[in-house]
C-alpha positions in Angstrom: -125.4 89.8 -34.5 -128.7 90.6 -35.2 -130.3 90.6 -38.5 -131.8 93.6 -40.2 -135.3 94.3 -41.0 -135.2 95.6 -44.4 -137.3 93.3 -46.2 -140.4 95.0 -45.4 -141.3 98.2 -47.5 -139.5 101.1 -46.2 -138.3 104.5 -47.2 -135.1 106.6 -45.9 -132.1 104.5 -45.8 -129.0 105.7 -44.4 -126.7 107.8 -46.9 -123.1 107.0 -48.3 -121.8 110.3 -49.7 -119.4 110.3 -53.1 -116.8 113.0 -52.8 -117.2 115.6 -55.3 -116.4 114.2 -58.9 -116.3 110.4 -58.2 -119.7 109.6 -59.1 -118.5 109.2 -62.5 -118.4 105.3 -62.7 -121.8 105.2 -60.9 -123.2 107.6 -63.6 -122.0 104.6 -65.9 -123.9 102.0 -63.9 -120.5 100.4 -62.8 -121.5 98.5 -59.7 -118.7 99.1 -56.9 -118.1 101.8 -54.5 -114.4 102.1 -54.1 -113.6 103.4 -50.7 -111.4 106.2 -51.7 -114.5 107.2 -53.7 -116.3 107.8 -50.4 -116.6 111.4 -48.5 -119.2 110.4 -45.7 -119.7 106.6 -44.4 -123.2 106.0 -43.0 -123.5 105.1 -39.8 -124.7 101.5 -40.7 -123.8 98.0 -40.5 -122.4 95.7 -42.6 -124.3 94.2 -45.2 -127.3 96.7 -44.7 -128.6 98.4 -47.5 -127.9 102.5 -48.0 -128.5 104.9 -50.3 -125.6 106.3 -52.8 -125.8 110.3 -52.8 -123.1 112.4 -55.1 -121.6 115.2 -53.5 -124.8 117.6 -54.2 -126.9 114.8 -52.3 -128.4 113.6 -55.4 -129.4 109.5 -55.4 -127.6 107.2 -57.6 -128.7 103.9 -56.5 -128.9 101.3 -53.5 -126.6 98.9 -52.3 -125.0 96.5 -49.9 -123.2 98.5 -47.0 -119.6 96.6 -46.7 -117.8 99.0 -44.5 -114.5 97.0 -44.3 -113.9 96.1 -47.5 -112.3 98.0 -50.4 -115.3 97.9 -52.0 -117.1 99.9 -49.8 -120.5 99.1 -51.5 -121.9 96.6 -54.5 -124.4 98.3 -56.1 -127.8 96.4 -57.2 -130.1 99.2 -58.1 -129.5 102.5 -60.2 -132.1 105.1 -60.0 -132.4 108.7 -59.0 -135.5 108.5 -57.2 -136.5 106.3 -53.9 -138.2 102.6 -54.0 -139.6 99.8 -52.2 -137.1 97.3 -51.9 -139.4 94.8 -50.6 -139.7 90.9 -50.8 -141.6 90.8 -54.3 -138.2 93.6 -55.4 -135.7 90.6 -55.2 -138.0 87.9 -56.5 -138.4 89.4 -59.5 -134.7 89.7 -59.8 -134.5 85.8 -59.7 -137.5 85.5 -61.7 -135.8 87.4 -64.4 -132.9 86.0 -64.6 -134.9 83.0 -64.1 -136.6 83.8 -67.4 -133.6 84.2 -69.3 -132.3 80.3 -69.0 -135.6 79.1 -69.8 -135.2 80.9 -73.3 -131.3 78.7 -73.4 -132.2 75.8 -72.4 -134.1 72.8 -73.3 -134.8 70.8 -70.1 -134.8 67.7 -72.0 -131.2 68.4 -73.1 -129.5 70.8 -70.3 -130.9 70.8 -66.5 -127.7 71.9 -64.9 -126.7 75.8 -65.6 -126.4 78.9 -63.6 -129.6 80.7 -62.4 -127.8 84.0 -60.8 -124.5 85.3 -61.8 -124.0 87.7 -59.3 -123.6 91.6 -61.1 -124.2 89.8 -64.8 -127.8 89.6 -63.0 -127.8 92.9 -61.0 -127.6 90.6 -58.3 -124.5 90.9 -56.8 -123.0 88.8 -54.1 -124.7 85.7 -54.7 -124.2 82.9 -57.4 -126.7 79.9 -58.0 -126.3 77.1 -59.8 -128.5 74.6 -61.0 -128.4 71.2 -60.9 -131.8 69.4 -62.1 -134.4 69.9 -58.8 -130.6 71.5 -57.0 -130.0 74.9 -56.8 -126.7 75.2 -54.7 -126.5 79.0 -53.3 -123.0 80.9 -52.6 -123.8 83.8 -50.6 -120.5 86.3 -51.2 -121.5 89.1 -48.9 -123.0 89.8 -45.8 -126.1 92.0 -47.3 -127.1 89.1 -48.9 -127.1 86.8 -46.7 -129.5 89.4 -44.4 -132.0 88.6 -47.3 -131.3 85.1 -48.1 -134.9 83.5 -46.4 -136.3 85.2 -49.4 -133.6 83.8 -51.8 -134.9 80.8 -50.8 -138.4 81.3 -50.9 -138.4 83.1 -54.4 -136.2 79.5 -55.7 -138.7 77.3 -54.2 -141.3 79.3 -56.2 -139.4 78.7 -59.0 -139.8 74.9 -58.9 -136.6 74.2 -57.1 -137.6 71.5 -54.3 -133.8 71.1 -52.7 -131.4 74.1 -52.0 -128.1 73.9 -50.9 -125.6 76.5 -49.1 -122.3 76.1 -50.4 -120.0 78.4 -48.7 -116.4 78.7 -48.9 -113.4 78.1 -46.0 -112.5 81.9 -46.3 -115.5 83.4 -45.9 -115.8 86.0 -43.8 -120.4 85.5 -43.0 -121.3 85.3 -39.8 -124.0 82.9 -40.5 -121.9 80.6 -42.9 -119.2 81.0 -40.3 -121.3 79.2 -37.7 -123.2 76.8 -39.8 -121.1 75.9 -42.5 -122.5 74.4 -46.2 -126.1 72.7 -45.4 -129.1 71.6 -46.8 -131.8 74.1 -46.6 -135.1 72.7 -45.5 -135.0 68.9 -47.2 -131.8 67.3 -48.4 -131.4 65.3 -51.8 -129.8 62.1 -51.9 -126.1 62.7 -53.8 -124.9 62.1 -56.2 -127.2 63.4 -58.9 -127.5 62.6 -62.4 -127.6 66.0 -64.7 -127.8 66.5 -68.4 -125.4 69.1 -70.3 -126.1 68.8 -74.3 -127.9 65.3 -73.4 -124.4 64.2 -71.9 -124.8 62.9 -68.7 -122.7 63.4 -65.4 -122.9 62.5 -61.7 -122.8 65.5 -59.4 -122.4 65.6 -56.1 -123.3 69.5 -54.6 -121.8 68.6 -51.0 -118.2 67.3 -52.1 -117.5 68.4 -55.6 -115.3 71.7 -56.2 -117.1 75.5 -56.4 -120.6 74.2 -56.8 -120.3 70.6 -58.1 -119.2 71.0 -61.6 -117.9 73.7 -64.3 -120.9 74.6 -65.5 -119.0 77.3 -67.1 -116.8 75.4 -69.6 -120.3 73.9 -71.0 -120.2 75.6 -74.2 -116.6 75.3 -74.6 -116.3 71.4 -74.0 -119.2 70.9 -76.8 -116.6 72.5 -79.1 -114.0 70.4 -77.9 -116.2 67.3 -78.9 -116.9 68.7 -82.2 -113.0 68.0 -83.2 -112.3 64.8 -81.2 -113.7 61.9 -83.6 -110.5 59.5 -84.0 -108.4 61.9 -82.1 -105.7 61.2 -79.2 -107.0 64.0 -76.5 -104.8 65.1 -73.3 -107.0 66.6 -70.5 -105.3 68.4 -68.2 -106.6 69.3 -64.9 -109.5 67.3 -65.3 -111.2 67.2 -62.6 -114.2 65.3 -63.0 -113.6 64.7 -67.0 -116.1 67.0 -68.1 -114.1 67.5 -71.4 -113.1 63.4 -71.3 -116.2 63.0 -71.5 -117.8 64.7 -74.4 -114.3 64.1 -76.2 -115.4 60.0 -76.1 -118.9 60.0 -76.8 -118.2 62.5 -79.9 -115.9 59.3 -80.9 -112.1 60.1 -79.9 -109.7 57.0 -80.4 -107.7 57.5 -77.0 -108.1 60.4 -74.3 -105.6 60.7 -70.7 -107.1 62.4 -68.4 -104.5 64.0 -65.1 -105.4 65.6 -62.6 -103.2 65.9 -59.3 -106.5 65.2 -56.9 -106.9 61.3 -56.1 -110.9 62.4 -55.7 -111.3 64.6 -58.9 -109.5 60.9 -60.8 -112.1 59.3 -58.8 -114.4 61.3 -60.1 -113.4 61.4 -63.7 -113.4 57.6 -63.5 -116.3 57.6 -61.9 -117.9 59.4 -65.0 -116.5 57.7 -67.9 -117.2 54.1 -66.5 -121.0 55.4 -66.6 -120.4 56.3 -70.1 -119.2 53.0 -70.6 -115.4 54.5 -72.3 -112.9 52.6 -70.4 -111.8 51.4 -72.9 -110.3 54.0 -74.7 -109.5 56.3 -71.6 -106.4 56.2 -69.1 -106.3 58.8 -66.1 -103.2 60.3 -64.3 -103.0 61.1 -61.0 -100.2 63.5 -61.4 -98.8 67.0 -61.4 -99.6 68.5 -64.6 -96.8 70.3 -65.1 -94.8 67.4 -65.0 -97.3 65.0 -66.9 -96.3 67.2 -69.7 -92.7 67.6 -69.0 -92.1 63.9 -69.3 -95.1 63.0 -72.0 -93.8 62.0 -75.3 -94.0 64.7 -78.4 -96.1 64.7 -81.2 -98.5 62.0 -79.5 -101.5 64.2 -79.0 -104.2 65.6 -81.6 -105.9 67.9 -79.0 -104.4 69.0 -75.9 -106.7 70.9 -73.1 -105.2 73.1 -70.9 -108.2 74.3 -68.1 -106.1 75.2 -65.0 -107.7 76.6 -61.9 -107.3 80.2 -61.4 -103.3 81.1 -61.0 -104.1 84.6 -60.2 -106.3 85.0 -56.6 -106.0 88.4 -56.5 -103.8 91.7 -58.6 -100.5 91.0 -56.1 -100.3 88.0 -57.8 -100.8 88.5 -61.6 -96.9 88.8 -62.4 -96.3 85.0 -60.8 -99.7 83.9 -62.6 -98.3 84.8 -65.6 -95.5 83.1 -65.7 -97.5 79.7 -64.5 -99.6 80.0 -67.5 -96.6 81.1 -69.8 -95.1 77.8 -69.0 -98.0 75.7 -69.0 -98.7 77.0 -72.4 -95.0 76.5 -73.8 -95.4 73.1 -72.8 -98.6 72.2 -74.2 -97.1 74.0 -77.9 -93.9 71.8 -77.4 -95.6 68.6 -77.0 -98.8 68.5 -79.6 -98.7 67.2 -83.2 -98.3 69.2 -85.9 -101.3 70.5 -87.3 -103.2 69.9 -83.7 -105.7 71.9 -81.5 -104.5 73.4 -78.4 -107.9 74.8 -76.2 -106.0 77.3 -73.3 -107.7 78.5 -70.7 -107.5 81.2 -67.6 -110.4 81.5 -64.9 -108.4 83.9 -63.6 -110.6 87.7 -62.9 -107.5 89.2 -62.8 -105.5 87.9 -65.8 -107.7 90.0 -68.8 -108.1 88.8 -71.9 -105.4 91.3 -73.5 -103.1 90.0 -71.2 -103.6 86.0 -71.9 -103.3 86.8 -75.5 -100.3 88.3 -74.8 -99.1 85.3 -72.4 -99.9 82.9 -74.7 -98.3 84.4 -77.6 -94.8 84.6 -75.7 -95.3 81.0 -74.7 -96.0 80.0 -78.7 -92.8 82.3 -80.0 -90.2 80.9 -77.0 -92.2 77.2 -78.4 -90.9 78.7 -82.0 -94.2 77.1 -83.2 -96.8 78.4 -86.2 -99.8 79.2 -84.4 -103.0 80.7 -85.6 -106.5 81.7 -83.5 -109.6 79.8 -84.8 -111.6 81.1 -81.9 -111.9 83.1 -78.9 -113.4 81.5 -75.9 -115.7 82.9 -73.0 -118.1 82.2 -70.8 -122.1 81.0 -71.7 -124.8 82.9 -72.3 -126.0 81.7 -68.6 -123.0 83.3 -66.7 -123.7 87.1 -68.6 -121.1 89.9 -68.1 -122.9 93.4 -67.0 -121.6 95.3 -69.9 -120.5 98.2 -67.4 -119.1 95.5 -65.2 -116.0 94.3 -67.6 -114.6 92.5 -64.4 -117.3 89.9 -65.0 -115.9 88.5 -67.9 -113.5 86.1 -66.2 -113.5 83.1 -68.1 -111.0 83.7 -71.1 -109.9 81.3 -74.2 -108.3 80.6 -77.3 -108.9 77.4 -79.9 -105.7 77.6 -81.6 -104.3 75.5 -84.4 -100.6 74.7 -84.0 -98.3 73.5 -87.2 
């Protein structure tokens, strides 16, 4: 398929027309075009960028055309009057959000975050994550990967010497479909050492799960530290013992680590042997579910509970429940009295409302005390477009259990 040329200035993009009185969540800057929403299709192709008229042909924005999705088209401008979308449009969109991390961050302390959090940065369809000199692109949707030579080219200007394309074994993009994950111009030599609150991890971009490494739970495994000194800590789904990790260097007296991946315990081992913990760390290559079936009661000080998303999509929300119901009731039955319990759900589909509620049936059928100390989300780095709730898909509770 050929590309499109729309990267040049240009004026008088094809239309999408809103029936008459479903421009309502566009008036509220909410970024998707349902189809049902939609009266007249352009005559476009996918991934190319239209306008967004109401019924009485006023503009409303521009976005990327997706003519055979649901979401018809993902909005990444609101205005009521037409501009140049040109090349120096969408580097200023990475050099904003660009702008923001530098205010988070200190180098020195954290190189590894996200740089472009898809609608949280107006900027939907892509995420990049970075990883010192890394950034690791995942192009989502076909519109951008029609612009993505200037992706690159605004993250080189940026001071990013390596880029990586990480795409994913569903995707649908004709490019990524032929190509597959690459280096972009020159490679880097994996793995790579990264800092997250001056705690260091090996990351390696081409093998490791989403992007390399939960950037996400950054913020969340700092807390986690914060209460392990001379604690007995269960990591479940560990992956590459990200939480292990800051659990032992913040001083913990004994932390299993079980994960049902032979790499991620590779990995995990991997990390804490360069921390130099071995001594005071065991890893499980098992199911977790059954880890904590047959682990002992009232061993644990701190149990974390950071499964990978149950819920892929809304059809299966009422069995995703249930999977987090019971991992929950069986991480209540088996801590100490008076211990810390961190849950998690990555799940965009489970809300927060509804893990509350999950969790709280999981504590009552436990018949354990159980109080909230905090509510857990997501960093500062992966922001949630206030008119994009949807965005907010990293939910958590730090509960005490007696």
């Amino acid at each position: 398929m050929q590309k499109i040329d729309y990267i040049c200035p240009r004026m008088g993009y094809k239309k999408l027309i809103l029936k008459s009185g479903r421009e309502r969540s566009l008036v509220n800057r909410h970024p998707w075009v349902f189809s049902g929403a939609v009266k007249v299709l352009p005559e476009a192709e996918n991934g190319e960028i239209i306008e967004i008229h109401t019924n009485h042909k006023e503009l409303l924005g521009y976005g990327f055309f997706s003519p055979n999705s649901q979401i018809t088209c993902r909005v990444f401008e609101f205005c009521d009057q037409e501009i140049e979308l040109n090349e120096a449009y969408w580097i200023a969109k990475l050099q904003n959000a660009f702008g923001l991390r530098k205010n988070l961050f200190n180098p020195n302390e954290t190189n590894c975050y996200r740089l472009l959090h898809a609608e949280g940065d107006f900027f939907p369809g892509i995420i990049v994550d970075v990883y010192n000199e890394v950034a690791v692109v995942q192009v989502l949707i076909r519109g951008v990967e029609q612009i993505a030579a200037v992706v690159y080219k605004g993250l080189n200007q940026l001071g990013f010497k390596y880029i990586y394309l990480k795409t994913k074994q569903t995707t649908q993009l004709l490019e990524q479909v032929e190509q597959g994950s690459r280096w972009v111009a020159e490679s880097c030599p994996m793995p790579i050492e990264v800092l997250e609150h001056g705690v260091k991890f090996h990351v390696n971009v081409e093998t490791g799960q989403k992007t390399g490494f939960f950037i996400d739970q950054r913020e969340n495994r700092k807390l986690v530290a914060e209460w392990s000194k001379d604690k007995t800590v269960l990591n479940t789904f560990s992956y590459s013992g990200g939480f292990s990790v800051y659990a032992l260097e913040a001083g913990a007296s004994l932390v299993h680590s079980v994960d049902s991946s032979r790499d991620a315990i590779a990995l995990c081992d991997a990390n804490i042997e360069k921390a130099g913990m071995q001594h005071k760390h065991q890893s499980f290559t098992e199911d977790c579910f059954d880890f904590l079936k047959a682990a002992g009661s009232d061993f644990y000080d701190i149990i974390i509970l950071d499964p990978p998303a149950f819920a892929k999509n809304a059809r299966s929300v009422a069995n995703a429940a249930r999977g987090y119901q019971n991992l929950n009731f069986l991480g209540f039955h088996k801590i100490k009295k008076g211990g810390l319990l961190f849950t998690y759900s990555c799940s965009q589909h489970i809300d927060k409302d509804l893990f509350r509620k999950i969790v709280f049936s999981a504590a009552a059928d436990a018949k354990r005390n159980v109080r909230i100390l905090k509510q857990l989300s997501q960093p500062e780095d992966h922001p949630i477009n206030i008119y994009h709730p949807e965005g907010e898909y990293l939910k958590g509770l730090m509960l005490l259990v007696d």
